[in-house]
N, C-alpha and C positions, 0 to 999 in steps of 0.2 A: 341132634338135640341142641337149640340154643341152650347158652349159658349169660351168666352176669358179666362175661366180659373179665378183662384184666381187673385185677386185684393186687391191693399195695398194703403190707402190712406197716404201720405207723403208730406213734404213743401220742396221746391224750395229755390233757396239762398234769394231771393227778397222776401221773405215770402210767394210767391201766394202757391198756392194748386199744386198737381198734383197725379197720380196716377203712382204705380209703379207694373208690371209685371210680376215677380218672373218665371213662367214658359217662359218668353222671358230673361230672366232678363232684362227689358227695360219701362224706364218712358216713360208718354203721353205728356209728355214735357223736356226740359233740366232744369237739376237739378242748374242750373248755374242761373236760375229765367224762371219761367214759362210764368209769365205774358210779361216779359222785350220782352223775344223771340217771343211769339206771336206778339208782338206789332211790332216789330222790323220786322219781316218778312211777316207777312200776313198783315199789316194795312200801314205799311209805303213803302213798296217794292212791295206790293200790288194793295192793294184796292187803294190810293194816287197816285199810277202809271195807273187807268185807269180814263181818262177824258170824260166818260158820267156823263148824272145825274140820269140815270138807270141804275144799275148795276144789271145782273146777274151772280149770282155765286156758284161751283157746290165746296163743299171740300172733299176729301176725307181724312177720321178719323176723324168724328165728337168728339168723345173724350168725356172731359167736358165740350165740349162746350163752350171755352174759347176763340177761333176764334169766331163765331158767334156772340156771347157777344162785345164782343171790334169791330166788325162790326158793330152789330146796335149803339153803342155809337159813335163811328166815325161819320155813315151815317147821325144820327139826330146831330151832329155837322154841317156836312157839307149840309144838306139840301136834301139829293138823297136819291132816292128808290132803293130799294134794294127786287129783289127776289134769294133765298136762296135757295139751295137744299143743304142736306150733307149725303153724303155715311157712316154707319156704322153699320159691320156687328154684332159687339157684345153691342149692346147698354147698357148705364149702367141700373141696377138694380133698382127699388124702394126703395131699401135700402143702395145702392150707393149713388143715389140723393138726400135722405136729409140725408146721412153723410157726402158726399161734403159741402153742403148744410150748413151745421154747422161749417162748415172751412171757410164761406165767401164768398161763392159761388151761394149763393142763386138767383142772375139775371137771371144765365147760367140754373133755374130750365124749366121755359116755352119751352126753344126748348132741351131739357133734357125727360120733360115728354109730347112731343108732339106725336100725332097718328100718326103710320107710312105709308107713302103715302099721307096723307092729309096734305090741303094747311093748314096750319094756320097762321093767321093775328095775328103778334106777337104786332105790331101797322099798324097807317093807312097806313104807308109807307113800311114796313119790312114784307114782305111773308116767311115764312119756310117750310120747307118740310122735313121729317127726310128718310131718303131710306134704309131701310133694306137690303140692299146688298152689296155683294163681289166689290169690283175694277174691278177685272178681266173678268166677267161677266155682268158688266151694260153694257148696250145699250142707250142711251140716245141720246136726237135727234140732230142731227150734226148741227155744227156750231149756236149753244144758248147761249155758255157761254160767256163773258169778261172775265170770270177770275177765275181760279183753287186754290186751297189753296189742293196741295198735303203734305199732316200733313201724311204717313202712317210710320208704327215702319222702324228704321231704315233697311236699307239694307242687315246687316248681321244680325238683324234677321228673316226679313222677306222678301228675295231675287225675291221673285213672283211675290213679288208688281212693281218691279221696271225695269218691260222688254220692252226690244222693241215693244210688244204686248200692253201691258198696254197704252205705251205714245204714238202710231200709234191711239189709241183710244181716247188720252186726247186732240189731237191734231187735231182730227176730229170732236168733241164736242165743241171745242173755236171757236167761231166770227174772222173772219179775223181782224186783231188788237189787239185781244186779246194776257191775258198773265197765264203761268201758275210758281206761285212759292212756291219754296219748302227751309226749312232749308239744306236739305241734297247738298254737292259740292262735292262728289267722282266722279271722271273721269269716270268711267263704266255708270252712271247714266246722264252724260251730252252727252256723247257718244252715250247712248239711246235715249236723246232727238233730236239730229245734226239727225238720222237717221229718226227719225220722221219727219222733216220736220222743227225742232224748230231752228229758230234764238235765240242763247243762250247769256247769260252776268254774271259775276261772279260779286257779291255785296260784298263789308262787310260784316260780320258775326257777328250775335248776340254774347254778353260776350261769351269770351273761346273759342269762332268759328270765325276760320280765314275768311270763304267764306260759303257762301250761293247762289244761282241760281235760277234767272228769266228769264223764255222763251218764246219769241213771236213767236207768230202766223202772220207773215207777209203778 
């Protein structure tokens, strides 16, 4: 079974944790603060921007599980269900998750070392599902989601992830209404989304990042 290769655990300017790549050369987060960006892009530009009080939501690069985490903290703030699925293909290791783990990461353990495929009730509100698989090859059933949290490595270095194929797919999986957002703002990438079908919008950008991009589903 391939894997993602070596794995470096590292800290972020804001102290949180993150993980760094060496065969990509590439973090699971920006080094500029892990936590900050998460919060900034997936929770505020987000999950904030979709007004049910049920939310489904599909990410792709579950990661450390750092989205998730600041999901469910949010949703039991704000009172909403939330069901969860997240795509990734190289899940971390048992020995990844409690060395995270020991860096202050411990929350992000439950949907970390959840069975793959199966529902599990993180609480009575918060459903997960952890999905062993590619971007490029999920099928998932059209029109489910409110709402994407595309986290996958950036563009150059992983250019597969971010085709008109890809977003024709991410596009047909959102709920009309729905939105799908990403850190990444390169013009090729929003260029893929306009062709999908997405009504697109440039946000501010987390520290050190001028723009970031949220796409509806109209």
């Amino acid at each position: 079974m391939s894997t993602a290769g070596e794995r470096h655990i590292t800290q972020s300017a804001d102290g949180s944790t993150t993980l760094w790549v060496p065969g990509l050369d590439e973090h699971y987060h920006s080094i500029h603060g892990a936590l900050t960006e998460s919060q900034h892009v997936f929770i505020e530009a987000g999950l904030k921007a979709i007004g049910t009080s049920n939310v489904r939501i599909l990410e792709v690069g579950l990661g450390t599980a750092l989205n998730a985490r600041l999901t469910l903290d949010q949703a039991q703030q704000d009172g909403r269900s939330i069901a969860y699925d997240a795509l990734e293909k190289f899940p971390l290791t048992k020995e990844e998750i409690e060395a995270v783990g020991l860096q202050g990461m411990s929350k992000e353990a439950p949907f970390l070392t959840a069975t793959p495929g199966a529902a599990t009730q993180i609480t009575e509100q918060f459903t997960f599902r952890l999905l062993v698989e590619d971007v490029k090859s999920f099928k998932g059933e059209q029109g489910s989601y409110d709402l994407i949290y595309f986290d996958a490595f950036a563009p150059s270095a992983q250019p597969d992830l971010w085709t008109d194929a890809v977003f024709e797919n991410m596009y047909g999986l959102l709920k009309p209404g729905g939105a799908l957002v990403t850190y990444c703002a390169k013009g090729v990438v929003k260029r893929s989304m306009k062709a999908a079908g997405f009504e697109v919008e440039a946000l501010p950008g987390p520290p050190r990042k001028r723009e970031m991009t949220r796409a509806w589903k109209r």
